[in-house]
C-alpha positions as CSV (number, residue, x, y, z in Angstrom):
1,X,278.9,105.8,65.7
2,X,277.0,102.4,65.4
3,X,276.0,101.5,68.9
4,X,273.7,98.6,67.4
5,X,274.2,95.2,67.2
6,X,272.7,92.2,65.9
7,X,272.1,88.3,67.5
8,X,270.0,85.9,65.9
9,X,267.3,85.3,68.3
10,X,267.1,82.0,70.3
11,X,264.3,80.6,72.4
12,X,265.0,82.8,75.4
13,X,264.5,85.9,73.3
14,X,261.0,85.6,72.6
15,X,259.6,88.1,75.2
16,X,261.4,90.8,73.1
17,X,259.9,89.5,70.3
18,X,256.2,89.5,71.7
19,X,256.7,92.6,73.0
20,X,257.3,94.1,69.6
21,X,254.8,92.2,67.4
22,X,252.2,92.8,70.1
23,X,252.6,96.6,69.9
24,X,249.6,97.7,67.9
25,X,251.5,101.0,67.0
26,X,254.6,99.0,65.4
27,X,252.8,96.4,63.6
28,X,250.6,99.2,62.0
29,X,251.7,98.9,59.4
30,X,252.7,96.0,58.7
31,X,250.0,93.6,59.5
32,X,247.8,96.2,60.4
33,X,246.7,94.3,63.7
34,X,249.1,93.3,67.0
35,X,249.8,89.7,67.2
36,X,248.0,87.3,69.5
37,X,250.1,85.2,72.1
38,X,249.3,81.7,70.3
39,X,250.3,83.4,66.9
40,X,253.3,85.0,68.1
41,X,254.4,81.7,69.4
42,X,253.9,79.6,66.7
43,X,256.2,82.9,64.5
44,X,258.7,82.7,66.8
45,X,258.5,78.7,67.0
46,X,259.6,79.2,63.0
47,X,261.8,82.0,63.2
48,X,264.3,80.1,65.6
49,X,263.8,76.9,63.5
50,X,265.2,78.7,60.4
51,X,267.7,81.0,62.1
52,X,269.0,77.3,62.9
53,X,269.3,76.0,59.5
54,X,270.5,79.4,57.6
55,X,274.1,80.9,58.7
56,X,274.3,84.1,57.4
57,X,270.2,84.6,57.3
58,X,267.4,84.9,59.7
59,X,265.6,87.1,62.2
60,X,268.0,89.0,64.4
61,X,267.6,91.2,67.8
62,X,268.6,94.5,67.4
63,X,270.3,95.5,70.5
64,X,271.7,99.0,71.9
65,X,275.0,97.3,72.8
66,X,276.1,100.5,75.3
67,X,272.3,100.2,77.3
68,X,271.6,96.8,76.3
69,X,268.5,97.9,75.5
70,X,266.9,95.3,73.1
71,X,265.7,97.7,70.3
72,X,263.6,96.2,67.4
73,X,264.2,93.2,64.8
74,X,265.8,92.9,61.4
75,X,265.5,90.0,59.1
76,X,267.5,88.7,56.0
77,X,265.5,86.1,54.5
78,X,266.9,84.0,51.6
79,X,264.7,83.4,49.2
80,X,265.1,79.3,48.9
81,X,263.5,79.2,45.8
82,X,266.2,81.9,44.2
83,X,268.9,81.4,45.9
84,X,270.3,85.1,44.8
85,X,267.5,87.0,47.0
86,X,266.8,88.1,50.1
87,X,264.5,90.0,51.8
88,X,265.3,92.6,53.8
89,X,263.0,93.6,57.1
90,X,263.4,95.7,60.6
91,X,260.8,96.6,63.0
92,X,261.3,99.0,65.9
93,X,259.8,99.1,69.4
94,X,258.3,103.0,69.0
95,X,260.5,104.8,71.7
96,X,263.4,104.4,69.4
97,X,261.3,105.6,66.3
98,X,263.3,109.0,65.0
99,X,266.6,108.0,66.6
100,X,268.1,107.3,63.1
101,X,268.3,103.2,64.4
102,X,266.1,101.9,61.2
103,X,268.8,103.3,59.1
104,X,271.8,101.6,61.1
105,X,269.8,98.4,61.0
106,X,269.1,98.3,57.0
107,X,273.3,99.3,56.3
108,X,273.5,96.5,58.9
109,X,271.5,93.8,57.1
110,X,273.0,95.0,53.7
111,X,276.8,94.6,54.8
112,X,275.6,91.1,56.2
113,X,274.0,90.4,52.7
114,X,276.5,91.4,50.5
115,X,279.5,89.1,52.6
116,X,276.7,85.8,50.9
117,X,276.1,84.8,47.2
118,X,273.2,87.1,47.4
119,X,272.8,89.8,44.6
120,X,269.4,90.7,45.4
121,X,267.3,92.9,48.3
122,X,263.8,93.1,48.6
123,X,261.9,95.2,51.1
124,X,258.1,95.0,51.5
125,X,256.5,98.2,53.0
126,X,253.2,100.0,53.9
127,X,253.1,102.4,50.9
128,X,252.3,104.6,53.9
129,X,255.4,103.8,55.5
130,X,256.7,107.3,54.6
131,X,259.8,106.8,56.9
132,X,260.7,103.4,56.0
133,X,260.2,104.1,52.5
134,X,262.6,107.3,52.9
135,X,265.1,104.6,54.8
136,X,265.3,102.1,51.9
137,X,265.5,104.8,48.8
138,X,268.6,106.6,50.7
139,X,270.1,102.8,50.6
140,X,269.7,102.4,47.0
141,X,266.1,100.3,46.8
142,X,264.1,101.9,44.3
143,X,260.3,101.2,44.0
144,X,259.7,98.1,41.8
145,X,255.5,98.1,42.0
146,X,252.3,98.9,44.4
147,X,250.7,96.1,45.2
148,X,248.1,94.0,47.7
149,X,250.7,91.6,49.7
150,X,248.2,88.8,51.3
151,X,245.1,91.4,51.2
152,X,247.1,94.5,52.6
153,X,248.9,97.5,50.9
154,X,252.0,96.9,49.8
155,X,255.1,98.3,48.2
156,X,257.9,96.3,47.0
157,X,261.3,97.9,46.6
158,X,264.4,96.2,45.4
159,X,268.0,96.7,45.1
160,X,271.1,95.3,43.7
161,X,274.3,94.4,45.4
């Protein structure tokens, strides 16, 4: 059973957010450094600027809704300049690593992209995101190229809807 949920976040949600891209074990991978107060302010400054302007798109809090546990992130970013892509993202905080949740987010952000005019997911990884990677093939992505994605590893994975 889904017990997850997702809310856009809004300006009073951004200690959940530092508290995730602060944690030098979650963003690993991903930017391979934590993120500095200033930085993460300024990010989150943007974030709730565009989940403003875009309905159906944005950054989202992933939230246990029987605990209320706030649980990770997941992002469906329109591409602006092709109007028929998104990207698709989801961190976790790492004590709900191996509970199945990055799974449940990514069908999540899928069903949410396939109710737009979007026929197009992207997902940027860590090629040694072994988990992630294993997430996004079991939902259809397949690998489109190996690549350097502003000076760090990268994989890029797509997938139709």
């Amino acid at each position: 059973m889904n017990q997850l949920t997702l809310h856009k976040f809004q300006s009073k949600d951004f200690d959940d957010y530092f508290r995730l891209v602060s944690n030098e074990a979650v963003m690993a991978m991903i930017t391979e450094r934590s993120i500095p107060l200033n930085e993460a302010k300024e990010n989150f400054r943007r974030i709730v600027e565009r989940n403003a302007r875009l309905n159906e798109f944005g950054s989202y809090k992933v939230v246990d809704r029987i605990t209320n546990q706030f649980v990770g992130f997941g992002s469906l970013i329109l591409n602006e300049e092709q109007a028929v892509e998104a990207e698709l993202g989801y961190m976790l905080l790492p004590e709900h690593w191996g509970k199945g949740y990055g799974s449940v987010i990514a069908d999540l952000l899928i069903k949410k992209a396939s109710n737009t005019t979007v026929n197009r997911l992207t997902a940027m990884i860590d090629p040694k995101n072994i988990a992630s990677r294993k997430i996004l093939i079991k939902k259809g992505f397949v690998s489109e190229k190996v690549c350097e994605i502003d000076e760090l590893p990268g994989e890029i994975l797509t997938r139709e809807i």
